[in-house]
C-alpha positions in Angstrom: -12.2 4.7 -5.7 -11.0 5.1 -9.4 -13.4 7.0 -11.8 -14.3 4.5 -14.8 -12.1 7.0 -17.3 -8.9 6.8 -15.7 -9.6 3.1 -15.1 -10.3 2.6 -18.9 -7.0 4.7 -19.9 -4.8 2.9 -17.2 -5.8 -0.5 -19.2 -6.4 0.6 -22.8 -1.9 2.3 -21.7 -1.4 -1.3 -20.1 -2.9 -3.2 -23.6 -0.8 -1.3 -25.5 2.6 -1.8 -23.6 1.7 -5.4 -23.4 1.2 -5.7 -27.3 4.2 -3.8 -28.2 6.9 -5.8 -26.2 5.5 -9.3 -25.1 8.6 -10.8 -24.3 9.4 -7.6 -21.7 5.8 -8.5 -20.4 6.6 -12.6 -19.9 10.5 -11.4 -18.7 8.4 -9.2 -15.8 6.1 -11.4 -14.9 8.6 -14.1 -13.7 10.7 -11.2 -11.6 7.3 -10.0 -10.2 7.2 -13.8 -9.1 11.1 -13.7 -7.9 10.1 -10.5 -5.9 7.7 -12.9 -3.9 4.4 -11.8 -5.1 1.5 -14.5 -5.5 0.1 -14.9 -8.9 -4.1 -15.3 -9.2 -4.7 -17.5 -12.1 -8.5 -16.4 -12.6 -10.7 -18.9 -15.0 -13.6 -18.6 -15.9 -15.4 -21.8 -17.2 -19.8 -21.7 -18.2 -20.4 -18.4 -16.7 -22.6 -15.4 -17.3 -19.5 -12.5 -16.2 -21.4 -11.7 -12.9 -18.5 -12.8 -10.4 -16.2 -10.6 -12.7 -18.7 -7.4 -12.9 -19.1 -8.2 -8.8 -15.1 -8.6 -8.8 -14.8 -5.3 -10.4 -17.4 -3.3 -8.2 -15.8 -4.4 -5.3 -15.1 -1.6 -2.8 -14.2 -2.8 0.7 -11.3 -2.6 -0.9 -11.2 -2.6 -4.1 -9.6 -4.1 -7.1 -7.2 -1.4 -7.9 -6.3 -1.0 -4.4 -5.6 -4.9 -3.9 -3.6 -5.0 -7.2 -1.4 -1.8 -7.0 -1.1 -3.1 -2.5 -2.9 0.1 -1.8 -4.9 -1.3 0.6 -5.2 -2.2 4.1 -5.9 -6.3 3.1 -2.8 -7.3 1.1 0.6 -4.7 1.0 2.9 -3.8 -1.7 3.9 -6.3 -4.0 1.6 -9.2 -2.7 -0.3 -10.1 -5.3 -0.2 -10.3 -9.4 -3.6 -11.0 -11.1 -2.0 -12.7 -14.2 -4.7 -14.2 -16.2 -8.7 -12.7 -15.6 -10.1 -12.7 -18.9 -11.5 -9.1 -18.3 -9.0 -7.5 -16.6 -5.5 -8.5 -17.9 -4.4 -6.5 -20.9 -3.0 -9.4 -23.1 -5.7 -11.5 -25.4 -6.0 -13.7 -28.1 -3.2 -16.7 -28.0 -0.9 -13.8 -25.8 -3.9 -14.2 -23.6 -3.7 -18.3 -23.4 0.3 -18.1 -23.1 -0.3 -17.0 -19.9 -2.6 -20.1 -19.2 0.5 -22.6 -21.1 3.0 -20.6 -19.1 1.1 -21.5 -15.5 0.4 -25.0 -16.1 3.9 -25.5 -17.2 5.0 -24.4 -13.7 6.6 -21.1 -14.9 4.4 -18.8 -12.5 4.2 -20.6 -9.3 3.0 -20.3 -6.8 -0.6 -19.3 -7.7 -4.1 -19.6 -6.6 -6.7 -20.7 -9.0 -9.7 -19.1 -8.9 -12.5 -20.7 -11.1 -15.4 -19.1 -12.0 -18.5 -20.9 -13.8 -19.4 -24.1 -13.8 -17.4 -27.0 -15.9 -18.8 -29.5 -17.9 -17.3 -33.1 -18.9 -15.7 -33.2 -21.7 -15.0 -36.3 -24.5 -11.9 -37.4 -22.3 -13.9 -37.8 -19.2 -16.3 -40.1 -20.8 -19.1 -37.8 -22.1 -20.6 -38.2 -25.8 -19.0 -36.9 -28.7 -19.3 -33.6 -29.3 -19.3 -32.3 -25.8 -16.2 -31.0 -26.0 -17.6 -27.8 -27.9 -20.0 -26.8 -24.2 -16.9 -25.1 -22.8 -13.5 -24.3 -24.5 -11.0 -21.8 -24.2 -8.5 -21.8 -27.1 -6.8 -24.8 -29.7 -4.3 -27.2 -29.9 -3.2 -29.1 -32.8 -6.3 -27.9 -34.5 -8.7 -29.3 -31.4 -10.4 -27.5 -28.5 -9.0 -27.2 -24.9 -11.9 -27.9 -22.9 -12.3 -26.0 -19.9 -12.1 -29.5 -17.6 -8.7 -29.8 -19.7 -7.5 -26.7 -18.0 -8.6 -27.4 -14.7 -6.5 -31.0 -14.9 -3.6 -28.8 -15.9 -3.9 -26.0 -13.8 -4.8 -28.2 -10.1 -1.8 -29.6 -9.9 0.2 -26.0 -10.0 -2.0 -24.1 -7.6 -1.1 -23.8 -4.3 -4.9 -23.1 -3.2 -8.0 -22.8 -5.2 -11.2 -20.4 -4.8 -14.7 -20.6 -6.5 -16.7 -17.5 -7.1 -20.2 -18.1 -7.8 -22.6 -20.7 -6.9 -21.9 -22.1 -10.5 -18.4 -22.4 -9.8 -18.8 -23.9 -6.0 -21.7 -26.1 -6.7 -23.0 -26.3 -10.4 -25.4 -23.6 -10.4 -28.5 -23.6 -12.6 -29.7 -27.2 -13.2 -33.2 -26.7 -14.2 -36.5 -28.9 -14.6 -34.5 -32.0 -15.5 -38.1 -34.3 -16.5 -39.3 -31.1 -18.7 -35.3 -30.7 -19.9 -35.7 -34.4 -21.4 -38.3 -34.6 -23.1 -37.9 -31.4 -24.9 -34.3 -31.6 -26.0 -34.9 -35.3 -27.5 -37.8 -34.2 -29.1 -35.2 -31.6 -30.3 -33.1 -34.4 -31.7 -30.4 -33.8 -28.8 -29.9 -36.6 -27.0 -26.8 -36.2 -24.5 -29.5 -36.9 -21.2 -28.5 -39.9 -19.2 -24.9 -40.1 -21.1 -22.6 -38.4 -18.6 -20.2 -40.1 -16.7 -21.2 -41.0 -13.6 -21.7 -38.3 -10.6 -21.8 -35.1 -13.4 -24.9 -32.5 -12.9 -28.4 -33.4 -14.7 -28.1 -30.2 -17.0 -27.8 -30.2 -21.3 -24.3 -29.9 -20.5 -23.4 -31.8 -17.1 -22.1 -28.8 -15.4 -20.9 -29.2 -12.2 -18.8 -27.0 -9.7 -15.8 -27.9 -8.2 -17.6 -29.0 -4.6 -20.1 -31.6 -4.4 -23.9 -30.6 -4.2 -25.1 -32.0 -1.3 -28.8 -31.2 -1.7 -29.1 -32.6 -5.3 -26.3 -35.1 -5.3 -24.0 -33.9 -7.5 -20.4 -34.6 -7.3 -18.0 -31.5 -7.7 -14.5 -31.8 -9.6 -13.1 -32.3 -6.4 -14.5 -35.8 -6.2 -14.3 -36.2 -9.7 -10.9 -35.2 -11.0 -7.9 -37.2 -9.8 -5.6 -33.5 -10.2 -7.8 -32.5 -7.3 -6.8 -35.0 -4.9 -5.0 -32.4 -2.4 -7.4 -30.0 -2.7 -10.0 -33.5 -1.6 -7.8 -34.6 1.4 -8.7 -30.9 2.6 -12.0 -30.7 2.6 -13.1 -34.5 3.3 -10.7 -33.5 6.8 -8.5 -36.1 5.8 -5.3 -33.4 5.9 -4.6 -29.9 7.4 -2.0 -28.0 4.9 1.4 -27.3 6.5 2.7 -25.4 3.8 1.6 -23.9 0.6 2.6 -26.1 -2.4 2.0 -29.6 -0.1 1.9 -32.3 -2.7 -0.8 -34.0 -0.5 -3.2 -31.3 1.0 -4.0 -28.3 -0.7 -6.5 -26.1 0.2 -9.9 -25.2 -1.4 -12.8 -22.6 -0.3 -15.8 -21.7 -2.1 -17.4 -18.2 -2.4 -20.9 -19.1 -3.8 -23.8 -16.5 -5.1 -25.4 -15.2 -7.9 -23.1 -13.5 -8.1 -20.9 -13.9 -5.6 -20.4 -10.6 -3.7 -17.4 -8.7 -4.5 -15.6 -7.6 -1.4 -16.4 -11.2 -0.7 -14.3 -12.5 -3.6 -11.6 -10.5 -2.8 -11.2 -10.9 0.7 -11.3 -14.1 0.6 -8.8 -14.2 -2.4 -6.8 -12.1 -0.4 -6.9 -14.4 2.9 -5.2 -17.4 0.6 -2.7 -15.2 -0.9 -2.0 -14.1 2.5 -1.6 -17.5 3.7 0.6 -18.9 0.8 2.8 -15.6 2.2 2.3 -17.0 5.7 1.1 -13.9 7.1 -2.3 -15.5 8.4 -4.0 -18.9 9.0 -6.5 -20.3 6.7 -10.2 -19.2 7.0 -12.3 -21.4 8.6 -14.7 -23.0 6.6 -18.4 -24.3 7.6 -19.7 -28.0 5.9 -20.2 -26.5 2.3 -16.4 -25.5 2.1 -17.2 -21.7 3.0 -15.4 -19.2 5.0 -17.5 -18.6 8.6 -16.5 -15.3 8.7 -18.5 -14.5 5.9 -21.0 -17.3 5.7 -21.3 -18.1 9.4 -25.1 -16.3 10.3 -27.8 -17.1 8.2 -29.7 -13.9 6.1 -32.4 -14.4 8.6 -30.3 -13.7 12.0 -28.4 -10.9 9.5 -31.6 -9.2 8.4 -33.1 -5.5 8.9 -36.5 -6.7 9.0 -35.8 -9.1 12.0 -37.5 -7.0 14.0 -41.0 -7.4 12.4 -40.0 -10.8 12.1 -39.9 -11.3 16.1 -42.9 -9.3 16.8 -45.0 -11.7 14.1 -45.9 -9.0 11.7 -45.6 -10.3 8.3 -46.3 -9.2 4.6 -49.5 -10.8 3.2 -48.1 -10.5 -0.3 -44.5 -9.9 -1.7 -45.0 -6.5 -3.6 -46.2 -4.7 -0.1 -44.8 -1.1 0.4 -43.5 -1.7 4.1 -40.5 -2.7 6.3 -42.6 -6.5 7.4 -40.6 -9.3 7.6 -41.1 -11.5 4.0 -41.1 -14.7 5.1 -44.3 -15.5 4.8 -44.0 -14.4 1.0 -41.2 -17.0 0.4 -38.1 -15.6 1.7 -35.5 -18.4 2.3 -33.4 -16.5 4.8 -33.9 -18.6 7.5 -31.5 -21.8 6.2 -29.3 -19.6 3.5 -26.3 -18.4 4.7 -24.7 -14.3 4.1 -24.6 -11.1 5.3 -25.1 -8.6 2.6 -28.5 -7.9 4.1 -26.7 -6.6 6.9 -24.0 -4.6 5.5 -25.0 -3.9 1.6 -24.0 -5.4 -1.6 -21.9 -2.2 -2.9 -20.6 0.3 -0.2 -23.0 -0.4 2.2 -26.2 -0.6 -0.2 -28.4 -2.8 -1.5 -29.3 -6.6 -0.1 -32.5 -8.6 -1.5 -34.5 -8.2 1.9 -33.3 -4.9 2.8 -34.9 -3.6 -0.6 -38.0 -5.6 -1.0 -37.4 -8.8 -2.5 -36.7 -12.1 -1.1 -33.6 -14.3 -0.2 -33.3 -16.8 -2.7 -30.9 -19.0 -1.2 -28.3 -18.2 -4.0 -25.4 -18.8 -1.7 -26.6 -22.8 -1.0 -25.7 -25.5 -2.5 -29.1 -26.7 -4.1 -29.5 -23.5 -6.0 -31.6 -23.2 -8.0 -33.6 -26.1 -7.9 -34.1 -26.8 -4.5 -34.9 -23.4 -3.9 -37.6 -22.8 -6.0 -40.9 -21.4 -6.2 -38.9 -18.0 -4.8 -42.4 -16.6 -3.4 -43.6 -19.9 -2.0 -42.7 -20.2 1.8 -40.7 -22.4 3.4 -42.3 -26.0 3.6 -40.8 -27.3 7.1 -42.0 -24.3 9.2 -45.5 -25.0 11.1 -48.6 -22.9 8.7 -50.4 -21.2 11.4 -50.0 -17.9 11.9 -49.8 -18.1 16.1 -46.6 -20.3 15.6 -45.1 -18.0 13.7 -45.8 -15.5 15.6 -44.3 -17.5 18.4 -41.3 -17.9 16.7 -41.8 -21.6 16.2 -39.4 -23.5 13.7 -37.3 -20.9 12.3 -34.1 -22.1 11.6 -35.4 -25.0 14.4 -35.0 -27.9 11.5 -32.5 -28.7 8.8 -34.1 -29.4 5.4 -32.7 -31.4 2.0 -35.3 -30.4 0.1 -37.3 -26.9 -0.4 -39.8 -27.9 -3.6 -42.5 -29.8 -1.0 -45.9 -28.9 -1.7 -46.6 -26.6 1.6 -50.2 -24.9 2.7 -50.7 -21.3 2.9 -50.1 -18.9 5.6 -53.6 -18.6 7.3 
């Protein structure tokens, strides 16, 4: 790995090439793209920075390696990460050219990856006004909302990934009923006045795949650019080609954050198949890679064994290896596997130290998820069945907020 002071000196060198000579920067950037590598157009929309910090921390491989093809996912001159709003050395309107430059068609091909949630915006049919909830940069003296971007940017990319759950599904919704009544007592009054199919939020965020447990429509249902990228995941196309005007595809890397070797692997796996040096991941009903998503946290977890021989915590701040689910852990319907091999170089994982999955990788989250320490409502309350092994993972659910009895 790279220490964090040569890191800081390779970018602070890299910011001050880039704002010395501009035009040599644009001028390298489009024979970068000649030389055939894939540019990442990385976007962050109403976020909170954790898919980045995750992006960054990322060591299976890293970020350096994947960027300077050091590593054993994507070689030499594969990929260019030409707009992360962290990362990249250029800001300020240099920063947006980059942006301008991609949804003119000047640095294809790329893959999109979005990251945060994206509201509507005045254009779409929401109030006045709403054009100010998520912006990045002016025109002729107006914002460009962050939906703008995406309606300019989807038809360019020749695949798109979401990092986050914000970004795959629309994230934090909250107590909508509470939400109401205390924002119009507030005098803001925007409830009820999205368009149609937008997330039940102050700001209508959605992500860019539908919600199928609270009924939220993603952009991909909702934004005519993202027809392609629609054709793909309703099964309606299978991409022949990258850059197919009809069927594009789209894959979603959801969490809270989203785990980093995740991100880029999966980044990787579409650059890699723009390059057509492998086949597209496949992807389970929520538009997520099976090879990462496939098993649940449950059939992934260190404390399955205590699990399986019935031995469970009696409350959630016990100091022992017993399985949690009787304290509210949602492992048994979400869907990941960092309990199994470690959030950063093999450590870390909710279950493995001490707290409890909660389901941040599902669409529903985190609404349908919550009380975190309340267990799961479907799964039978006495303790011989769960002992037995009776219902876990047995039944599907659509709903996790049921009022459910203790464990006796």
């Amino acid at each position: 790995m790279i220490d964090r002071r040569t890191l800081i000196k390779a970018g602070l060198t890299t910011a001050l090439l880039a704002s010395v000579n501009w035009d040599k920067a644009i001028r390298t950037a489009a024979e970068t793209v000649a030389s055939g590598a894939i540019n990442i157009i990385w976007f962050e929309a109403a976020a909170c920075d954790g898919d980045t910090e995750s992006a960054i921390q990322a060591t299976d491989p890293d970020l350096i390696q994947v960027l300077l093809g050091k590593s054993y996912v994507v070689p030499p001159g594969t990929v260019a990460l030409r707009f992360q709003h962290v990362v990249m050395p250029e800001w300020g309107e240099r920063a947006l050219e980059v942006l301008h430059l991609a949804a003119a068609g000047r640095l294809d091909p790329f893959v999109l990856v979005l990251e945060g949630a994206v509201p509507p915006d005045e254009k779409a049919g929401a109030p006045p006004g709403s054009d100010m909830f998520c912006f990045v940069g002016e025109e002729n003296g107006k914002p460009i909302t962050c939906l703008e971007w995406m309606r300019r940017l989807l038809p360019r990319a020749v695949a798109f990934v979401s990092v986050g759950n914000c970004a795959s599904y629309g994230g934090f919704a909250g107590n909508y009923v509470w939400e109401k009544d205390y924002f119009r007592r507030m005098g803001f009054d925007y409830f009820d006045k999205f368009p149609s199919g937008y997330g039940k939020s102050p700001t209508g965020n959605v992500g860019f795949f539908d919600d199928k447990r609270r009924g939220h429509k993603g952009l991909v249902h909702l934004l005519p650019e993202a027809e392609p990228f629609r054709r793909f995941i309703d099964g309606e196309c299978v991409p022949t080609a990258p850059g197919q005007a009809n069927c594009r595809p789209a894959v979603a890397v959801p969490g809270c954050p989203a785990n980093g070797n995740g991100i880029l692997k999966t980044v990787a796996n579409l650059v890699l198949w723009v390059k057509g040096l492998m086949p597209l991941p496949e992807l389970d009903e929520f538009a997520r890679p099976k090879f990462i998503f496939g098993p649940t946290v449950h059939e992934n977890c260190p404390r399955a064994a205590w699990y399986a021989a019935g031995d469970f915590r009696k409350t959630a701040g016990e100091n022992n290896a017993k399985c949690l689910y009787a304290v509210g852990c949602k492992g048994p319907v979400a869907h990941c596997p960092w309990n199994r091999v470690g959030w950063i170089n093999g450590v870390g994982g909710p279950t493995r130290t001490g707290g409890v999955c909660i389901g941040c990788t599902e669409p529903g989250f985190m609404d349908a998820f919550e009380p975190y320490y309340q267990k799961l409502p479907y799964v039978p309350a006495s303790y011989e069945s769960l002992k037995m092994g009776i219902g876990i993972g047995a039944v599907s659910y659509t709903h996790l907020t049921l009022p459910t009895s203790d464990l006796v």
